[in-house]
C-alpha positions as a Python dict, from the first residue, in 0.01 Angstrom:
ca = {
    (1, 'X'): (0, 0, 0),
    (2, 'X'): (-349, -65, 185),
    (3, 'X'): (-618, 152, 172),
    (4, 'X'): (-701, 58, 556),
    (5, 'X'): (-568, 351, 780),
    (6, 'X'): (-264, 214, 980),
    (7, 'X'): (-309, 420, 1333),
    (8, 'X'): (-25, 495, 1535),
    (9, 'X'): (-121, 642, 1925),
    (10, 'X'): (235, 802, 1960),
    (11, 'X'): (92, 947, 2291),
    (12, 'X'): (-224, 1020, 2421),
    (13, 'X'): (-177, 1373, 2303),
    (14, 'X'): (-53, 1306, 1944),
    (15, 'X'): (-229, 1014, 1707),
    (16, 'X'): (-74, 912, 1308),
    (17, 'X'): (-287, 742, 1085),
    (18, 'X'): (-156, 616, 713),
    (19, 'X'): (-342, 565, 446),
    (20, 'X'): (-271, 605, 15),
    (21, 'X'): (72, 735, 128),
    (22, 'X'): (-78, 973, 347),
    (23, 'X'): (21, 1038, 712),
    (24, 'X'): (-211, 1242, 905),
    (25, 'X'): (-98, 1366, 1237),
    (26, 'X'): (-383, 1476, 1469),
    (27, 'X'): (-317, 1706, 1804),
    (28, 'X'): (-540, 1585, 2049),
    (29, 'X'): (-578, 1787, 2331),
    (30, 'X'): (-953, 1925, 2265),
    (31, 'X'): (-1045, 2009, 2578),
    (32, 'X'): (-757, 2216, 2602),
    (33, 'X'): (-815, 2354, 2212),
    (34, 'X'): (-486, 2162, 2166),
    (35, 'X'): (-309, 2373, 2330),
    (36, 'X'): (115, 2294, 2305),
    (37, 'X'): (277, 2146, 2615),
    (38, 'X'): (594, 1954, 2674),
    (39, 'X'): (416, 1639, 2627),
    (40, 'X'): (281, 1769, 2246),
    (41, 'X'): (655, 1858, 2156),
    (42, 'X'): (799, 1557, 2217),
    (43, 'X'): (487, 1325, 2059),
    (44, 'X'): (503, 1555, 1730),
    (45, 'X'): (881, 1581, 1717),
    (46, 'X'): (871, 1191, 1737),
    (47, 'X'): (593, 1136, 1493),
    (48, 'X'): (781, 1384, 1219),
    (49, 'X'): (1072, 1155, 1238),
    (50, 'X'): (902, 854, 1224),
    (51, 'X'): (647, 976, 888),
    (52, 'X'): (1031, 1136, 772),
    (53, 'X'): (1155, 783, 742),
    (54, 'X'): (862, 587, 576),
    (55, 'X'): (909, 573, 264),
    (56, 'X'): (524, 478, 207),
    (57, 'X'): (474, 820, 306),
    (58, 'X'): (414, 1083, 60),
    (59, 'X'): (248, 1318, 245),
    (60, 'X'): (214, 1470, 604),
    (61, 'X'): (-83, 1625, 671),
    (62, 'X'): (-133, 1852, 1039),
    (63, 'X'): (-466, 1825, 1237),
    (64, 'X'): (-555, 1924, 1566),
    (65, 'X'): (-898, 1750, 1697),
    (66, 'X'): (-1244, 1852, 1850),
    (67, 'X'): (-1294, 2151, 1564),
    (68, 'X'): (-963, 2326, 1657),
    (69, 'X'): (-625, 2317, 1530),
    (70, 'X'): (-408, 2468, 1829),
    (71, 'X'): (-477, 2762, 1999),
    (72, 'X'): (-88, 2796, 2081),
    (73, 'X'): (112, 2708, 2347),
    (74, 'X'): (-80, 2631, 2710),
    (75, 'X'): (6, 2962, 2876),
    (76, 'X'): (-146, 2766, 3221),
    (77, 'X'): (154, 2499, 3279),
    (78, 'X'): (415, 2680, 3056),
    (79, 'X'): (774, 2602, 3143),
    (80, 'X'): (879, 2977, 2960),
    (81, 'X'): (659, 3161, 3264),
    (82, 'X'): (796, 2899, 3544),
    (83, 'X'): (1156, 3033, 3436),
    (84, 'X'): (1344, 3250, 3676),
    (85, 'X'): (1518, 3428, 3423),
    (86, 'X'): (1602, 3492, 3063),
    (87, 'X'): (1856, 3233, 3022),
    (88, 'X'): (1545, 2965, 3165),
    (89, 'X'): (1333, 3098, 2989),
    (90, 'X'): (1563, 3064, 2644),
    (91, 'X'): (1598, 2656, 2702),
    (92, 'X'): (1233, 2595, 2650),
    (93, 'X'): (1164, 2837, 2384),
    (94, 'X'): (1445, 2690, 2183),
    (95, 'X'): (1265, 2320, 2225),
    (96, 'X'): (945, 2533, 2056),
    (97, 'X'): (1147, 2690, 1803),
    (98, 'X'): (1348, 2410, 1742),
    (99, 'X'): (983, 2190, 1678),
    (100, 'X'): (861, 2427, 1437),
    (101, 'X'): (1218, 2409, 1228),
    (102, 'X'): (1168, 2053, 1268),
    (103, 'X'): (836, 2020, 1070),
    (104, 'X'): (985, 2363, 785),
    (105, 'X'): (1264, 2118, 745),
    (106, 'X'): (1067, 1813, 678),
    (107, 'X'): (1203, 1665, 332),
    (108, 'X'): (807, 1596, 273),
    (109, 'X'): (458, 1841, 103),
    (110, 'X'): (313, 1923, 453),
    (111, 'X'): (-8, 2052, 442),
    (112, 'X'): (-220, 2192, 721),
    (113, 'X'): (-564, 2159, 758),
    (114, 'X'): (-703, 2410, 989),
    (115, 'X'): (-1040, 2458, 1158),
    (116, 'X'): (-1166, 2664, 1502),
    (117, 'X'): (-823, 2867, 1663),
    (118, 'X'): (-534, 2867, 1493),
    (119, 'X'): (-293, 3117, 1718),
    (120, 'X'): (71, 3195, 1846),
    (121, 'X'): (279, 2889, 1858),
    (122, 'X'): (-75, 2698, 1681),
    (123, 'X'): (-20, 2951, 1396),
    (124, 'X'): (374, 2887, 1382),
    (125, 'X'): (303, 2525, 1320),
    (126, 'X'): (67, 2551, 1018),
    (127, 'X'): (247, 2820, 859),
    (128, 'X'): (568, 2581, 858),
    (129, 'X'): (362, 2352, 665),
    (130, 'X'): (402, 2408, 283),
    (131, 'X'): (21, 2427, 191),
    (132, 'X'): (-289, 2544, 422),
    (133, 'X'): (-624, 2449, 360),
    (134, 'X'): (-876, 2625, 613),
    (135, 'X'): (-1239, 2604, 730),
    (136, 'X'): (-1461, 2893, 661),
    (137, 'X'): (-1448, 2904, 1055),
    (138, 'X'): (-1098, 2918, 1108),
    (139, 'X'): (-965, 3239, 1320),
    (140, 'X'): (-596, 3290, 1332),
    (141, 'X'): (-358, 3492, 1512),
    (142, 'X'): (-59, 3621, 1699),
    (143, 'X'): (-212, 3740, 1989),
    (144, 'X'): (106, 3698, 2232),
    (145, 'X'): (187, 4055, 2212),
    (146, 'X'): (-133, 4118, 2419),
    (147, 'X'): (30, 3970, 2766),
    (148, 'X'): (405, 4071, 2698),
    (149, 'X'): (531, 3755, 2473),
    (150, 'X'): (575, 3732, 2118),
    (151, 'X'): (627, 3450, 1857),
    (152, 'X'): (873, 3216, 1877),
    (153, 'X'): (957, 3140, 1536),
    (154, 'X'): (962, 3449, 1349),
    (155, 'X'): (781, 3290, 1014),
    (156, 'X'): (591, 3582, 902),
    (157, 'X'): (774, 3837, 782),
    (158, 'X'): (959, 3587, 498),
    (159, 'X'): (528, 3461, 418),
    (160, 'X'): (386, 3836, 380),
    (161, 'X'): (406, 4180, 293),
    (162, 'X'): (631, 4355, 552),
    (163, 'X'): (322, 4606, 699),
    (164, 'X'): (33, 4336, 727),
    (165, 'X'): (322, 4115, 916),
    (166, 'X'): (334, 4454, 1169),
    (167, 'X'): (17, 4457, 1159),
    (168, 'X'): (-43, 4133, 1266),
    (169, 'X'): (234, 4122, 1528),
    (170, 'X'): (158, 4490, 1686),
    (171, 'X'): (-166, 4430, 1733),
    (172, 'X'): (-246, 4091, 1829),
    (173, 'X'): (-581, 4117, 1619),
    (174, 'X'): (-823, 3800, 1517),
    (175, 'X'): (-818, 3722, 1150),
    (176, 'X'): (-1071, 3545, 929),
    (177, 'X'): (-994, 3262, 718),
    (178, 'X'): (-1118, 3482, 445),
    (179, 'X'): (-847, 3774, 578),
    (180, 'X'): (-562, 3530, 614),
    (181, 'X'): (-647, 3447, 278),
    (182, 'X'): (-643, 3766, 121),
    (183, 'X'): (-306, 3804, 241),
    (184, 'X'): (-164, 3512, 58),
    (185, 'X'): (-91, 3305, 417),
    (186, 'X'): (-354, 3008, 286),
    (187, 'X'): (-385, 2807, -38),
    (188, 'X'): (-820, 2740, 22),
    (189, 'X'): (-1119, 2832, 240),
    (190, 'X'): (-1353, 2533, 206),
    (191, 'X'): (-1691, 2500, 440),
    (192, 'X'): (-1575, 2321, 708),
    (193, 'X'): (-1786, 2012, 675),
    (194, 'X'): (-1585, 1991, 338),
    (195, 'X'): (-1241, 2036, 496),
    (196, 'X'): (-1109, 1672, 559),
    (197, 'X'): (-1201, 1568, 209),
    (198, 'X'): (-1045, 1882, 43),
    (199, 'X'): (-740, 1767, 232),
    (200, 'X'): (-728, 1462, 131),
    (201, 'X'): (-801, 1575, -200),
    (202, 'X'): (-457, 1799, -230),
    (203, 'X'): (-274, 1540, -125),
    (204, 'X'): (-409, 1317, -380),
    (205, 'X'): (-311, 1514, -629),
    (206, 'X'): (77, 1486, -472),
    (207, 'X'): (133, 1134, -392),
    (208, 'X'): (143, 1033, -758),
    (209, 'X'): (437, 1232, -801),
    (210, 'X'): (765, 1011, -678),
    (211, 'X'): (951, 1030, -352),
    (212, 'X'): (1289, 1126, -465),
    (213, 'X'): (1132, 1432, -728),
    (214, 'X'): (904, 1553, -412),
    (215, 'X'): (1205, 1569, -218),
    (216, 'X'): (1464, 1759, -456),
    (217, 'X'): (1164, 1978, -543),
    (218, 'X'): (1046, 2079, -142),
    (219, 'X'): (1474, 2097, -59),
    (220, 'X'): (1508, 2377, -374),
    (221, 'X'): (1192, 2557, -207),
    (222, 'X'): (1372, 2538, 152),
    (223, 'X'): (1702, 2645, -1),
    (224, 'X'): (1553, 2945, -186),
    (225, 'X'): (1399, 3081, 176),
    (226, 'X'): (1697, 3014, 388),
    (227, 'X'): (1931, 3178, 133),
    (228, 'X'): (1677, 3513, 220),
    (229, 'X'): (1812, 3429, 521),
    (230, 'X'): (1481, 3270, 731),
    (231, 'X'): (1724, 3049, 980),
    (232, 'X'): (1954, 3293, 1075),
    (233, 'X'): (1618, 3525, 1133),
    (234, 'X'): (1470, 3234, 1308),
    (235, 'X'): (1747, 3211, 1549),
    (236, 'X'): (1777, 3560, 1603),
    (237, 'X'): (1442, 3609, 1708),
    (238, 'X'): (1451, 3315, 1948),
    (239, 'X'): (1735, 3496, 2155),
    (240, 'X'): (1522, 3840, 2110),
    (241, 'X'): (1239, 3625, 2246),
    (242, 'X'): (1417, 3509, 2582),
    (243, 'X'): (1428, 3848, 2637),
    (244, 'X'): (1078, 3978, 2602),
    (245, 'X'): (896, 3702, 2796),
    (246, 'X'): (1110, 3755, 3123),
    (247, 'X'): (1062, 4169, 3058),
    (248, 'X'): (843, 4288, 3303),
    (249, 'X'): (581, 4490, 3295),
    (250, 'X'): (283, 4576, 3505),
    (251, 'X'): (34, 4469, 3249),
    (252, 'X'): (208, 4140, 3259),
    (253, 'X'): (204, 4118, 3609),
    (254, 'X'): (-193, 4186, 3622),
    (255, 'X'): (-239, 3949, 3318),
    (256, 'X'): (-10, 3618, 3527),
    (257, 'X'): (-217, 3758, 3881),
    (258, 'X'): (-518, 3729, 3744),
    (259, 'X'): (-457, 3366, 3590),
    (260, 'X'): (-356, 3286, 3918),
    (261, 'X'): (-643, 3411, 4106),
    (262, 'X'): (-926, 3373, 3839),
    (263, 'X'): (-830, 3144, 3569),
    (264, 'X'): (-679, 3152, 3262),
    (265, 'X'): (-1054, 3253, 3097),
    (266, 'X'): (-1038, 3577, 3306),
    (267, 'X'): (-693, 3689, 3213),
    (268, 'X'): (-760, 3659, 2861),
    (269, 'X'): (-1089, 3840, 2883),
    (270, 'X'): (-952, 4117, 3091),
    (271, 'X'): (-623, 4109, 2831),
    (272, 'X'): (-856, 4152, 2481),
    (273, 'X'): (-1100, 4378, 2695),
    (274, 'X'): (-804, 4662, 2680),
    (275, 'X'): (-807, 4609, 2288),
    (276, 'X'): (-1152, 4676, 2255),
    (277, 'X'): (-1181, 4314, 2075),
    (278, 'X'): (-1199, 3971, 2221),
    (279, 'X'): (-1097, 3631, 2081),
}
């Protein structure tokens, strides 16, 4: 194997570099805080099949670019609000859900490394991953709740202790890397100047181990979830979900008005101003 990175620009969005039986795949939408459109689904669901069938790949590691990691799906061009009904709106979340699944399922140690916003759909991806390494100024959350949506791939409860998951979900609050931490969501908090190399570090210590022994080990780990029943929660929630987004409400209505009229920026202000917090 060399130790020259091997980049691959699956899309401008999505970028996969190998190196020491390492694949790193980078989200690269940072003006946009890598927010998750169409175009990012299809790039990563692409790139996790083609990292799934090298077998010089150990590894996957999840990035997002420009100091963030995703700040969740991009509420401005989303295909879920466009939909005229539940049954629209049930197609697209199921190609979110189905992404998520997609990198859980990965017969590969995933590990993502996490720095600036990490919410909502953002958050579903890294917590899919099997380890988490964070930046000291990493903020995650499920803030969907706060403009009548809710997470697509139900993760959390089968990760956590069942009242800081309703917590998390009722409220929509901000958490601290140190807070998400605490609750047993992360593996490390390293400054964030240090967080590439303490990435690359973990992973280190995995790629000595061979292919076939990391993949019976990571399918006994998925087994032992699902049989707690995770899928069939997965999919439940996904047909709950359908439901919720297309519920209306006049809260919602002001929220999707004033992105309209204002911008997303103002909608999301006005949203966490009712909370008495802001993201």
């Amino acid at each position: 194997m060399s130790d020259q990175p091997e980049m691959q620009p699956h899309s401008d969005v999505v970028v996969v570099e190998i190196a020491d039986a390492i694949a790193t795949i980078t989200i690269n939408r940072p003006r946009k805080l890598n927010a998750l459109n169409r175009e990012v689904l299809d790039s990563l669901s692409v790139a996790f099949i083609d990292v799934e069938a090298n077998d010089d790949v150990r590894v996957i590691v999840l990035a997002g670019s420009g100091g963030n990691f995703s700040a969740g799906y991009d509420i401005s061009n989303s295909s879920v609000v466009a939909a005229p009904d539940s049954a629209g709106a049930h197609t697209y979340l199921s190609l979110e859900a189905a992404l998520t699944m997609q990198l859980w399922s990965l017969s590969k140690p995933t590990i993502a490394a996490v720095e600036g916003w990490c919410l909502a759909g953002g958050f579903d991806l890294a917590l899919a991953c099997d380890l988490i390494v964070a930046a000291d100024t990493a903020k995650f959350g499920m803030p969907e709740i706060r403009y009548g949506s809710g997470p697509v791939t139900l993760l959390l409860p089968f990760l956590m202790g069942q009242k800081a998951a309703n917590k998390m979900l009722f409220t929509g609050d901000t958490y601290t890397a140190a807070d998400v931490l605490e609750l047993g969501l992360i593996n490390d908090v390293v400054p964030a100047s240090e967080l590439e190399t303490e990435v690359a570090r973990l992973a280190a210590r995995i790629t000595p181990t061979p292919l076939p022994i990391l993949k019976f080990t990571k399918l006994g780990l998925i087994r032992a979830y699902e049989a707690m029943g995770l899928r069939q929660a997965v999919q439940s929630n996904l047909d709950l979900s359908a439901i919720l987004n297309k519920a209306y409400t006049d809260e919602g209505a002001e929220f999707f008005s004033i992105v309209e009229t204002e911008g997303l920026t103002a909608a999301l202000k006005w949203r966490d101003s009712r909370y008495g917090t802001g993201l």
